[in-house]
C-alpha positions as CSV (number, residue, x, y, z in Angstrom):
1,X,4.4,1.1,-0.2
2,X,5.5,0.5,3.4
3,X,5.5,3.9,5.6
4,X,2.7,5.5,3.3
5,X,-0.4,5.6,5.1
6,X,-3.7,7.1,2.1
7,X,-6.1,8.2,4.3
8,X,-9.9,7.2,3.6
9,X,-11.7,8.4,6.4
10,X,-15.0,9.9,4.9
11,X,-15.2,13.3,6.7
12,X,-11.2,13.6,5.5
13,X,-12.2,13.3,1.6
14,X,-15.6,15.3,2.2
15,X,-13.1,18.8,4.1
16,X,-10.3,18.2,0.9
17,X,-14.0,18.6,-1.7
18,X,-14.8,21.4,-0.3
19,X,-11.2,23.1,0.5
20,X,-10.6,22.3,-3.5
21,X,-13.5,24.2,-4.1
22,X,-12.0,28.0,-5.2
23,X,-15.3,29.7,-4.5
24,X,-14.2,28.7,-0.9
25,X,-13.1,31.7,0.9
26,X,-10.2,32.5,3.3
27,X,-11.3,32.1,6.9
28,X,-13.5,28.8,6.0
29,X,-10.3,27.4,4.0
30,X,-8.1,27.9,6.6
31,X,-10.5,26.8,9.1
32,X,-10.9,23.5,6.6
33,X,-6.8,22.7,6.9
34,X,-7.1,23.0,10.3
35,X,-9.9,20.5,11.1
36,X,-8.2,17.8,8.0
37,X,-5.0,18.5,10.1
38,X,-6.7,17.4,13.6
39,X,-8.5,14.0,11.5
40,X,-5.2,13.1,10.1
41,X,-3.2,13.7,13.4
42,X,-5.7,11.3,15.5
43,X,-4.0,8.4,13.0
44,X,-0.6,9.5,12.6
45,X,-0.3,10.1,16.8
46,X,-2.0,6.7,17.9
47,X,1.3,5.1,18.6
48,X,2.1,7.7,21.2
49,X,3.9,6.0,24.6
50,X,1.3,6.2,27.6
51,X,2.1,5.6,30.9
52,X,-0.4,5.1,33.8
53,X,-0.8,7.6,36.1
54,X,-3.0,8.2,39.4
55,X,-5.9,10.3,39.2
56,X,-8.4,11.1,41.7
57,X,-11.8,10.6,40.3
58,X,-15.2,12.1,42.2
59,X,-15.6,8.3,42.9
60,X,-12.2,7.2,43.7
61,X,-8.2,7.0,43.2
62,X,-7.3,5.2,39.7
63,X,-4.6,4.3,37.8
64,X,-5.4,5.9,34.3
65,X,-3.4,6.0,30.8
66,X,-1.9,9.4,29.8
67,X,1.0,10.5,26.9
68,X,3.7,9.6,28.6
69,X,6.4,13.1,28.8
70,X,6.0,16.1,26.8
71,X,8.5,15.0,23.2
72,X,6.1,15.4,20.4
73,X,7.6,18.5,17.7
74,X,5.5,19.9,15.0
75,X,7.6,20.9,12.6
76,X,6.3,22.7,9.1
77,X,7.0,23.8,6.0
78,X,6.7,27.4,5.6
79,X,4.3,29.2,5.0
80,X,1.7,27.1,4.0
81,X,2.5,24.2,6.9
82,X,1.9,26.9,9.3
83,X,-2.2,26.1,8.6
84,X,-1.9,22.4,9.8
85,X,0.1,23.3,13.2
86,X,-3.3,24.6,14.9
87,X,-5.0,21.1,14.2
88,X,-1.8,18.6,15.9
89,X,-1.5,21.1,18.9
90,X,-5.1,20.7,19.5
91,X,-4.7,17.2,20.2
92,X,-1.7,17.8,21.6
93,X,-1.2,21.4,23.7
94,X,2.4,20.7,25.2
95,X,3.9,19.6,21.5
96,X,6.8,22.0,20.7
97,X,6.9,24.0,17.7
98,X,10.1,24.2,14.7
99,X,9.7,25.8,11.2
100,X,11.8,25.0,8.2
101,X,11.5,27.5,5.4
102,X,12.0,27.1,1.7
103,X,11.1,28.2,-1.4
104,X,10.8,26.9,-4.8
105,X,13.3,27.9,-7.6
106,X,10.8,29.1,-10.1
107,X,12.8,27.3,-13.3
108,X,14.3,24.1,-11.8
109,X,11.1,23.8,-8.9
110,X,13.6,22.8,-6.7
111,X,13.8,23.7,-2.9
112,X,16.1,26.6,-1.1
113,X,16.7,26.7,2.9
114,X,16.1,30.0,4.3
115,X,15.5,29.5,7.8
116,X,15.7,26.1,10.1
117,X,14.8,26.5,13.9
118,X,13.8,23.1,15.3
119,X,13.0,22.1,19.2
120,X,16.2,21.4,21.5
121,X,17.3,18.4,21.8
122,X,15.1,17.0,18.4
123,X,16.6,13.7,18.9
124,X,14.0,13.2,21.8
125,X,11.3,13.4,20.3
126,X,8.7,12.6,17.6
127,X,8.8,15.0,14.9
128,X,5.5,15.5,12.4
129,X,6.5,17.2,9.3
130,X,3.2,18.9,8.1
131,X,2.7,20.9,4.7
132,X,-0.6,20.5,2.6
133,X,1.0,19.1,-0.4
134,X,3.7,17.3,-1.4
135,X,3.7,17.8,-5.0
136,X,7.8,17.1,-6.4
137,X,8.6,16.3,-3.4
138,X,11.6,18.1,-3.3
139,X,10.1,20.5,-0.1
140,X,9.7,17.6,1.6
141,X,13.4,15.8,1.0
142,X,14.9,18.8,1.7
143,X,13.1,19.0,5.1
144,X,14.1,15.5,6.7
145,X,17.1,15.9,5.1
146,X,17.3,19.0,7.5
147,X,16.0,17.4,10.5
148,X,18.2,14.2,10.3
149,X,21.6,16.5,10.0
150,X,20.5,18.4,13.4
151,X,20.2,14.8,14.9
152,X,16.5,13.7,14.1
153,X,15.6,10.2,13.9
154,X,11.5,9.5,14.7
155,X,10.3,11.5,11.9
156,X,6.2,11.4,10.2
157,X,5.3,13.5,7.4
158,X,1.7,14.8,7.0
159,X,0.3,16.2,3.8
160,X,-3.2,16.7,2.5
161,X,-2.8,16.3,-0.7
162,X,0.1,14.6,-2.8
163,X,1.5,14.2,-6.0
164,X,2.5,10.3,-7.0
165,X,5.7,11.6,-8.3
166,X,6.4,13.7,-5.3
167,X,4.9,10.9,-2.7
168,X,7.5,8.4,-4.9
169,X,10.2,10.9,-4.6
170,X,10.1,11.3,-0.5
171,X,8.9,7.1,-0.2
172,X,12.6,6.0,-1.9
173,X,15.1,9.3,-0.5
174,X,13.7,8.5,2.7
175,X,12.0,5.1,3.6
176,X,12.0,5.0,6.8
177,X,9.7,8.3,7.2
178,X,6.0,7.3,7.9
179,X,4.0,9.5,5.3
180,X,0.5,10.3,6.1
181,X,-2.0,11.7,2.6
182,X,-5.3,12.6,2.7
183,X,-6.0,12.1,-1.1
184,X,-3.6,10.9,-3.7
185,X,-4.3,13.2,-6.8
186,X,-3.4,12.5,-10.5
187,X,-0.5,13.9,-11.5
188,X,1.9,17.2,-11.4
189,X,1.4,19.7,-14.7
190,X,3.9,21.2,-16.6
191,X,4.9,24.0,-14.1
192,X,4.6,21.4,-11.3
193,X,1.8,22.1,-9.6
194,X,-0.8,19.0,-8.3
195,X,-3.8,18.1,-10.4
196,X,-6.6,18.7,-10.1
197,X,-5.2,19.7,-6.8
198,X,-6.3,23.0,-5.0
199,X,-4.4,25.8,-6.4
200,X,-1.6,27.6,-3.9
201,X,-2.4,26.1,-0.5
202,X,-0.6,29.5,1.0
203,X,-1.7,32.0,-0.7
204,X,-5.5,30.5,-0.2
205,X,-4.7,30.1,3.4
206,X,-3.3,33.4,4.1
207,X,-5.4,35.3,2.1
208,X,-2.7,36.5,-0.8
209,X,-2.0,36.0,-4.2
């Protein structure tokens, strides 16, 4: 599929082993997201505009490459996005910072807005949707569907994990998204949840149940 980027990068699928693992505990789990979320950002930020710009080396005056302005936006899903921000911000520090929270109707799985606070003005900048799965996909719709009303147009979505039906679901509602996965799994269950997949992705990350 154009736009869908499946990430193969060996130290990406070794971090998603051991973060499926549910003997692995909070603070390494956590710390796990974080360091997939850094791996996946150095491919999904490579097409960032540099400019030159002089710098004064202990040898001499140069004309080096740097990101060019400060319009990169993080944007994710709550709660569970909130353990991939950490990882893009380390590569890039000046990137701004929106949330968009949902939740999942219990019976039809699909997704409420409660809250929707992005960076001013969004239409400036690149915007990089993170959440660690994408499982219906309906999360995901629902949050460039957000983004584009306030005026968004560069939009990237990260996940860690995906569903085929949810990575489907996102691919053909919005095509012109790039969508970034560390590992496609199987298949959703019957109470929509990703197989084998890694169990609640916030709760493991946060510590609650």
């Amino acid at each position: 599929m154009e736009n869908v980027f499946i990430m193969d990068h060996p130290l990406i699928q070794h971090k998603i082993s051991l973060i499926r693992n549910k003997e692995t505990g909070t603070n390494e789990f956590r710390r796990l997201i974080e360091e997939i979320a850094i791996l996946m950002g150095f491919e999904a930020l490579r097409d960032l505009p540099l400019e030159d710009v002089e710098v004064e080396t202990p040898i001499e005056t140069c004309m080096t490459p740097m990101l060019a302005g400060k319009k990169l936006a993080v944007v994710p899903v709550l709660r569970a996005g909130l353990g991939m921000v950490n990882g893009i911000t380390t590569l890039v520090p000046s990137a701004k910072i929106g949330h968009i929270g949902l939740y999942r109707d219990p019976e039809t799985h699909e997704p409420h807005e409660y809250y929707c606070k992005l960076p001013d003005p969004i239409e400036e900048r690149l915007i990089v949707v993170v959440d660690p799965m994408l499982a219906t996909g309906g999360s995901a719709v629902a949050a460039v569907d957000f983004i584009k009303k306030h005026g968004g147009r560069n939009i990237k979505c990260m996940f860690i994990i995906a569903a085929p039906e949810g990575l489907k679901r996102l691919h053909e509602t919005h095509p012109d998204v790039q969508i970034y996965v560390g590992h496609l799994d199987r298949e959703l269950n019957a109470n929509a949840y990703i197989c084998p997949g890694l169990g609640d992705a916030g709760d493991r990350i946060f510590g609650t149940k």
